[in-house]
N, C-alpha and C positions, 0 to 999 in steps of 0.2 A: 577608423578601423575598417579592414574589408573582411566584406563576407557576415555573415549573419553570427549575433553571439549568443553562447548556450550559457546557462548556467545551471548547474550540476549540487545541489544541497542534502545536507541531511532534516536541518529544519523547516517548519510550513511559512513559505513565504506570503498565504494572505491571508486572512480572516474568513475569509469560505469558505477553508477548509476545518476549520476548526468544530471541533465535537458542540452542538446544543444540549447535550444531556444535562441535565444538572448533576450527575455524579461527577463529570468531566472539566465543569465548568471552572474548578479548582487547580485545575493543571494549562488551562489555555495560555495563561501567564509565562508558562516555562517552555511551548511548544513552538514560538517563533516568533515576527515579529512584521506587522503592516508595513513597516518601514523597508523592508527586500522590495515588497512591490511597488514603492513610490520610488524606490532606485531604478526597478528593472524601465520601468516605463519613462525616467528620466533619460535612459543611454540606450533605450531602444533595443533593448533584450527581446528577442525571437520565444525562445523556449527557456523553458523551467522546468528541470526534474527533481523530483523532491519524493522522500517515503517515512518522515517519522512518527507518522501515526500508525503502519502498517497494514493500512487498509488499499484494497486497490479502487482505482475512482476512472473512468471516463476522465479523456483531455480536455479540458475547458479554456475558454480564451476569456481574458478578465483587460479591459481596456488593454486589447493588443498583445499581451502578453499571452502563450499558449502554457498551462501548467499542464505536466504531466506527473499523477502520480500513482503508480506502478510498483511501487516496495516490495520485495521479497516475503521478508519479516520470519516471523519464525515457523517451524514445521506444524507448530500447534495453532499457527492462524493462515494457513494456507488455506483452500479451497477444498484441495483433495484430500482432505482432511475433512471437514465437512460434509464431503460428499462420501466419503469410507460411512460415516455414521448415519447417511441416510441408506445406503445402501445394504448395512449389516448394522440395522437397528436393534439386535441384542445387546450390543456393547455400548448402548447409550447409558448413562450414568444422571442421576435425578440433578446435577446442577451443570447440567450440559454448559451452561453459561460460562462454565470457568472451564476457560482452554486449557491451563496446565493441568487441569486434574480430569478431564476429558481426552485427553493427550499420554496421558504419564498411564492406565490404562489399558491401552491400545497400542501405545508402540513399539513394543518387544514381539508383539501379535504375530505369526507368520502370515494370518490373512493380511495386516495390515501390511510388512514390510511388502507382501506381493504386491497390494493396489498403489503402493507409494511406487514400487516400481515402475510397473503399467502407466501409472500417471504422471510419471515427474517431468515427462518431457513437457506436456499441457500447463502441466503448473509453471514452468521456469519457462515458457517461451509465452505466458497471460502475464506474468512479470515484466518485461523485456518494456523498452521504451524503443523506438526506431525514429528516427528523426530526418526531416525531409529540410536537408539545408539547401535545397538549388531554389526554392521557393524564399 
């Protein structure tokens, strides 16, 4: 094959990435599989971009392999989201913890739709993967 190969997933292709909580520990099972990355490293895969735990993470290189995981995900686990509530701390809610119900709240808000506006570029360009294939 020429030229450097990407691969592009919805599932977590190593065990690094996966949650330690013990609430989570129940779902690790169904979130991907050690087996992607004894592939990727067998045919000499470049990059890996991957988002289905929809958290954003720093690029890391795991033997040779670069993951990158970067996910969208949804508007109640974005950043600017997070940061609306730090910033207009009356609209915090006592189980902040739970994004839909911390979300559902606040999003009809006119303060809120204004800072989603102001923000959304930050938000969807902290998403973005860029990938350096001449290397």
């Amino acid at each position: 094959m020429d030229g450097p190969i990407i691969i592009a997933l919805h599932f977590v292709p190593h065990q690094e990435f996966l949650y330690d909580h013990p609430y989570f520990q129940r779902f690790n099972a169904f979130l991907g599989s050690q087996a992607f990355h004894q592939l990727f490293v067998k045919y000499g895969v470049k990059d890996v971009v991957f988002g289905h735990l929809h958290h954003r993470h720093h690029s890391r290189v795991i033997d040779g392999v670069r993951y990158h995981m970067r996910p969208l995900g949804y508007v109640r686990e974005w950043k600017l989201t997070q940061n609306f509530f730090n910033d207009f701390p009356q609209y915090k809610i006592s189980q902040m913890y739970r994004l839909h119900k911390r979300y559902n709240t606040v999003k009809d808000l006119e303060e809120f739709l204004n800072y989603k506006k102001k923000h959304l570029a930050d938000e969807l360009r902290d998403a973005l993967t860029i990938l350096d294939t001449k290397s």
